[in-house]
C-alpha positions as CSV (number, residue, x, y, z in Angstrom):
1,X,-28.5,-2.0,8.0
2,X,-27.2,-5.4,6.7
3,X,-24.7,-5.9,10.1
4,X,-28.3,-5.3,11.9
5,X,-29.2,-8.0,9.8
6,X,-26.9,-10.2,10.6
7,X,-26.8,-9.4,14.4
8,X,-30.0,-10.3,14.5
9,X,-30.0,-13.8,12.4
10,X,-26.6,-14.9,14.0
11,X,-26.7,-13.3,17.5
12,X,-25.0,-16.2,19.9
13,X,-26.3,-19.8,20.3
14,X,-29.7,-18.8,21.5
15,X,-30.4,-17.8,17.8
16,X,-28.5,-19.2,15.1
17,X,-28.8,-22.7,17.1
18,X,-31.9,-23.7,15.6
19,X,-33.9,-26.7,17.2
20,X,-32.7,-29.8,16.8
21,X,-34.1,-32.1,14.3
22,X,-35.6,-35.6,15.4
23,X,-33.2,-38.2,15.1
24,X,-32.1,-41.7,17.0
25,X,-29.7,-39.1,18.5
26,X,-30.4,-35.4,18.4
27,X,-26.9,-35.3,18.0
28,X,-26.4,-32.0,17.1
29,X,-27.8,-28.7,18.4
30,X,-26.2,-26.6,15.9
31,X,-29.1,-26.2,12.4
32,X,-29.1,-23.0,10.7
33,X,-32.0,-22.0,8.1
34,X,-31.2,-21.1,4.7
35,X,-31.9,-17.6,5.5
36,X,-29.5,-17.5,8.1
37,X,-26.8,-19.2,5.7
38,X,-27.5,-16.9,3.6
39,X,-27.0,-13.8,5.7
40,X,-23.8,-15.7,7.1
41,X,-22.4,-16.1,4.2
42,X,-22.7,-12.7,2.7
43,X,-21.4,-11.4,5.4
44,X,-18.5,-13.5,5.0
45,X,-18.0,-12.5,1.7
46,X,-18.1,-9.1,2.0
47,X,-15.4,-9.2,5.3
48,X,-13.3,-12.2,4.2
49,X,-9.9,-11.2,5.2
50,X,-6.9,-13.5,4.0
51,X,-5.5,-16.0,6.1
52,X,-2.9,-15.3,8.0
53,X,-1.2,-18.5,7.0
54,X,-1.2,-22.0,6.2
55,X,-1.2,-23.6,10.5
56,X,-3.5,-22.0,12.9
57,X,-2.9,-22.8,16.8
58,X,-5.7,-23.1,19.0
59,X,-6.2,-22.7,22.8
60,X,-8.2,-24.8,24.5
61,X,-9.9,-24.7,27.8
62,X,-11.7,-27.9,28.8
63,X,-14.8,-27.5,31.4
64,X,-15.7,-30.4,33.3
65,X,-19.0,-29.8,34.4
66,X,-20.5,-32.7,36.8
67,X,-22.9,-33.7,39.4
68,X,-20.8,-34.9,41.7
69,X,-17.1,-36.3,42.0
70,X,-18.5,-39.3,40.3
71,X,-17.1,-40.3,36.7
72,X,-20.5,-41.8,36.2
73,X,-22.2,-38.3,37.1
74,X,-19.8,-36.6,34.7
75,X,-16.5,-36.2,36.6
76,X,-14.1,-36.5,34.0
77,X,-10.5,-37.6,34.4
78,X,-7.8,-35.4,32.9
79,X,-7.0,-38.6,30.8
80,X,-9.5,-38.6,28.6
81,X,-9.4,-35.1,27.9
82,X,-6.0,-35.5,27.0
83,X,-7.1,-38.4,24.6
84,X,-10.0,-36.2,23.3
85,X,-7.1,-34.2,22.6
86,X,-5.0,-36.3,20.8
87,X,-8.4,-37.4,19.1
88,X,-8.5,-33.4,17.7
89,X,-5.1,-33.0,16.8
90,X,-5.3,-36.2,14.6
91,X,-8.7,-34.8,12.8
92,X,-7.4,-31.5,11.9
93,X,-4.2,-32.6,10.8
94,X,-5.0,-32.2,7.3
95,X,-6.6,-28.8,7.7
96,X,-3.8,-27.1,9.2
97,X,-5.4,-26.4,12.8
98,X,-4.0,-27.8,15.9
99,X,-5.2,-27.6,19.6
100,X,-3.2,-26.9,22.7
101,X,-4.5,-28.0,26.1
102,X,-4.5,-25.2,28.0
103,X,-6.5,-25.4,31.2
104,X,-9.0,-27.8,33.0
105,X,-11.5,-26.4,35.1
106,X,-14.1,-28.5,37.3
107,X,-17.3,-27.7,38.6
108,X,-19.9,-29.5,40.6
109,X,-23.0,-27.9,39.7
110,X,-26.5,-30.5,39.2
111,X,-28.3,-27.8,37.7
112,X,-25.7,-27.1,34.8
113,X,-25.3,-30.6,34.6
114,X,-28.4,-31.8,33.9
115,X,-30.3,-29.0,32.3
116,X,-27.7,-26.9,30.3
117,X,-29.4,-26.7,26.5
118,X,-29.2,-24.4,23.4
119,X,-31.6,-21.1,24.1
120,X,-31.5,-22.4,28.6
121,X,-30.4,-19.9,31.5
122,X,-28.4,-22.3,32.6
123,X,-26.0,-22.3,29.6
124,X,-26.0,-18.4,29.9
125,X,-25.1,-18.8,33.4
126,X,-22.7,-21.6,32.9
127,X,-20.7,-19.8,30.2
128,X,-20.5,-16.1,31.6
129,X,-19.1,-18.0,34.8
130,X,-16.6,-20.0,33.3
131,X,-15.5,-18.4,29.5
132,X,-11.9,-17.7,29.3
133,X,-9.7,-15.8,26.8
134,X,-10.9,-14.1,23.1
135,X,-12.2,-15.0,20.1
136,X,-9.3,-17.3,19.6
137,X,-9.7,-19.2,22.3
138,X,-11.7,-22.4,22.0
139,X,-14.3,-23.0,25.5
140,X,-15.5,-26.6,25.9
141,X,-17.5,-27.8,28.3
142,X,-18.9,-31.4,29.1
143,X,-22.2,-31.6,30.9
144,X,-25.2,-34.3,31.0
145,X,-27.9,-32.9,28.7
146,X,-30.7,-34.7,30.7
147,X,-33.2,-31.8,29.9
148,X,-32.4,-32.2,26.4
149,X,-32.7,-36.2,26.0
150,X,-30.6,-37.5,22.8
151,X,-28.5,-34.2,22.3
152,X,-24.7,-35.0,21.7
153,X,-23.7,-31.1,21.4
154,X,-24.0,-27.7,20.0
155,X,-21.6,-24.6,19.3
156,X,-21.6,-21.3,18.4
157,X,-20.3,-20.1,14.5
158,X,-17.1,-17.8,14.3
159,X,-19.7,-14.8,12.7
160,X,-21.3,-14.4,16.0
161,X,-18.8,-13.8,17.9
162,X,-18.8,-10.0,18.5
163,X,-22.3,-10.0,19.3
164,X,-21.9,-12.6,21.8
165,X,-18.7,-13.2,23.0
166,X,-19.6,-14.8,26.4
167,X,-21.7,-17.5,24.6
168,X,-18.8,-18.4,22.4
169,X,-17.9,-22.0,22.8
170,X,-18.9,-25.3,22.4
171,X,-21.3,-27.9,24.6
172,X,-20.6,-31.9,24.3
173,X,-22.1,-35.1,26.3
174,X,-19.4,-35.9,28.4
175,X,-20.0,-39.4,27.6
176,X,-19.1,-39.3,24.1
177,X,-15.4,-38.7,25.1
178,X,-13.1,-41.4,23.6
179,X,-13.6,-44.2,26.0
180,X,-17.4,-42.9,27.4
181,X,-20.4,-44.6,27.3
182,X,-22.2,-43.4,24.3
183,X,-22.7,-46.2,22.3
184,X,-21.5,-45.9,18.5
185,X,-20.2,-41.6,19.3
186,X,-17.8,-42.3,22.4
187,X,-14.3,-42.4,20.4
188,X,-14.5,-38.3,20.1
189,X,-15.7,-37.3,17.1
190,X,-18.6,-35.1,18.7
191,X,-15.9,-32.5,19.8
192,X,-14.1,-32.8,16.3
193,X,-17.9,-32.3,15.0
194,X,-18.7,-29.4,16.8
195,X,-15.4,-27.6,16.7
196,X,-16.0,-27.5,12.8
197,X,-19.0,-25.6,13.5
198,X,-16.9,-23.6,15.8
199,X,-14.0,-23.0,12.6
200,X,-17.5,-22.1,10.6
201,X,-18.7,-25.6,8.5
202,X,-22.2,-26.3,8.3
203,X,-23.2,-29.9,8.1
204,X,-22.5,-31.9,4.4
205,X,-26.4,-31.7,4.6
206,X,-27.0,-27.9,5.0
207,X,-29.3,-27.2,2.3
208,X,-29.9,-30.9,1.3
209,X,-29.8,-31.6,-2.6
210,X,-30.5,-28.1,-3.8
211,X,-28.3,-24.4,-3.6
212,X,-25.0,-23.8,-2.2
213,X,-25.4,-26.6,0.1
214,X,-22.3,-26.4,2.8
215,X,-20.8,-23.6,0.5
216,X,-18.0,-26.1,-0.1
217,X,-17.3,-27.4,-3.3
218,X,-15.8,-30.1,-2.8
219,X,-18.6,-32.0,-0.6
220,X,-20.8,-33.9,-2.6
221,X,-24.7,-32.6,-1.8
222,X,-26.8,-35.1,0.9
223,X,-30.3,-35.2,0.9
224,X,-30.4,-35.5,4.5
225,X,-28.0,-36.4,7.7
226,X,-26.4,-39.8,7.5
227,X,-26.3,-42.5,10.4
228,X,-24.1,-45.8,11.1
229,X,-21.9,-46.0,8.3
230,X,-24.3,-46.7,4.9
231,X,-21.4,-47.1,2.4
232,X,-22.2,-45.9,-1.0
233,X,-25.5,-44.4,0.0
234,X,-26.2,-41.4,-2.8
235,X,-29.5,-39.6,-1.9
236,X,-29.2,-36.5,-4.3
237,X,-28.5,-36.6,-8.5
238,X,-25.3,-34.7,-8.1
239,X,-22.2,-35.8,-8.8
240,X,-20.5,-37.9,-5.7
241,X,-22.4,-40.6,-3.0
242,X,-22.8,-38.8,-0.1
243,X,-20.0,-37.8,2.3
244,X,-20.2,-40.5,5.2
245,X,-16.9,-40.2,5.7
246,X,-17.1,-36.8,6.5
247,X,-16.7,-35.3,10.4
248,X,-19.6,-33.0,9.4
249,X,-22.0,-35.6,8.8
250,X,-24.0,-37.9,11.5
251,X,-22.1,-41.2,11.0
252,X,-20.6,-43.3,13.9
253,X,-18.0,-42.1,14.9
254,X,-15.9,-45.0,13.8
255,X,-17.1,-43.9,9.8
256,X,-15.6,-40.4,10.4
257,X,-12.1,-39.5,9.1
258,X,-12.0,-36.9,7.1
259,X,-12.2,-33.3,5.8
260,X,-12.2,-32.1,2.6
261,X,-9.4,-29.3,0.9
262,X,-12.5,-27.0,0.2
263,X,-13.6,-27.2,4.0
264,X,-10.3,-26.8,5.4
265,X,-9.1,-23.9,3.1
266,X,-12.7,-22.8,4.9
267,X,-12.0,-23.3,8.2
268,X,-8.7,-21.0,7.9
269,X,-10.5,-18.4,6.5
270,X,-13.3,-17.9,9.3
271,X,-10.8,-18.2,11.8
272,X,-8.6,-15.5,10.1
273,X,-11.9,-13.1,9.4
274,X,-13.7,-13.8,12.9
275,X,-11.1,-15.1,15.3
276,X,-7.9,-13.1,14.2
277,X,-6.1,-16.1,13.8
């Protein structure tokens, strides 16, 4: 009865990707309600398996997804993907996860280009094409979000994974790859956001002042998603400003540089309970 639950609440992107709030940017696609936190994280609890140790390798298969052969229609050069790599690697140093590049694939496709959003057939299409590998193996794919105006990217969480396992991945603006043309995200730091979803963090706002928050301790409470780079801003009565810094936050990218102990020791737990690794 509760795993119905929980299939239910946290069944691929197309459910626990709740809409996106209303920001300058949308940014990111991937907002869970506190009910489906709250499932989640039971479910954790009562599954949470040890990690298997203290580095965790990755596989990663990059899909370019474009309009035409055109960088400017999304044809991305195997140079910045090897910089969005090195962009990763340098993130997650401190968590013990590292990324290994393992295959690029291209497609010219308009439709998936353009309209490809959280809950759309052409993201189901897109993904059941082009998915390779398990639960361990990390599926990107760059397209041009113009259906969905302002949104950076979205991923799926580790839990769902057995429900969904075609739908497994994660979706970025392929424009906010280090060197790309999205002003103030386009030094990488949308894929490092999004993979933490992928590795099972919420946002440092989940939950705003109030509960379990991020259900990591060691990230002060934020009463809301944080944008530029607002030094010292403190927006709950908890102890700690609020976590700018933080890769799960909405800063620029050139704020972001850091994970915390409690979200890393985290991170290597989902991926030892939901991705075997």
């Amino acid at each position: 009865m509760f795993a119905s639950l929980v299939v239910g609440l946290l069944l691929g992107s197309s459910t626990i990707l709740a809409k996106p709030l209303v920001t300058p940017f949308q940014y990111c696609g991937s907002h869970l309600t506190d009910e489906q936190v709250s499932a989640a994280e039971a479910h954790f609890q009562a599954n949470q398996v040890p990690s298997f140790g203290s580095h965790h390798v990755v596989n990663l298969n990059f899909h370019v997804i474009a309009g035409s052969t055109d960088k400017t229609d999304g044809y991305v050069p195997d140079s910045q993907i090897h910089s969005q790599v090195n962009v990763l690697n340098k993130a997650y140093k401190t968590t013990g996860i590292s990324f290994v590049l393992k295959k690029i694939t291209r497609s010219i496709n308009s439709t998936w280009f353009t309209d490809v959003a959280p809950d759309s057939q052409e993201q189901t299409d897109m993904k059941t094409a082009l998915r390779i590998g398990g639960a361990a193996d990390l599926n990107v794919y760059t397209v041009g979000f113009e259906a969905a105006n302002g949104l950076l990217g979205y991923s799926t969480f580790p839990v769902s994974y057995n429900d969904a396992p075609k739908d497994d991945g994660v979706v970025i603006l392929f424009s906010t790859l280090p060197g790309g043309t999205s002003e103030s995200y386009n030094l990488g730091q949308t894929l490092t956001h999004e993979i933490g979803h992928w590795v099972g963090l919420y946002h440092t706002f989940q939950g705003g002042c109030d509960g379990d928050g991020d259900s990591v301790a060691d990230t002060p409470a934020e009463g809301g998603p944080a944008f530029g780079c607002p030094t010292g801003q403190d927006t709950c009565s908890s102890p700690g400003v609020d976590p700018i810094h933080n890769y799960m936050d909405y800063t620029d990218d050139s704020c972001m540089n850091q994970f915390t102990a409690g979200q890393a020791k985290r991170a290597r737990g989902q991926l030892a309970t939901y991705r075997k690794l």
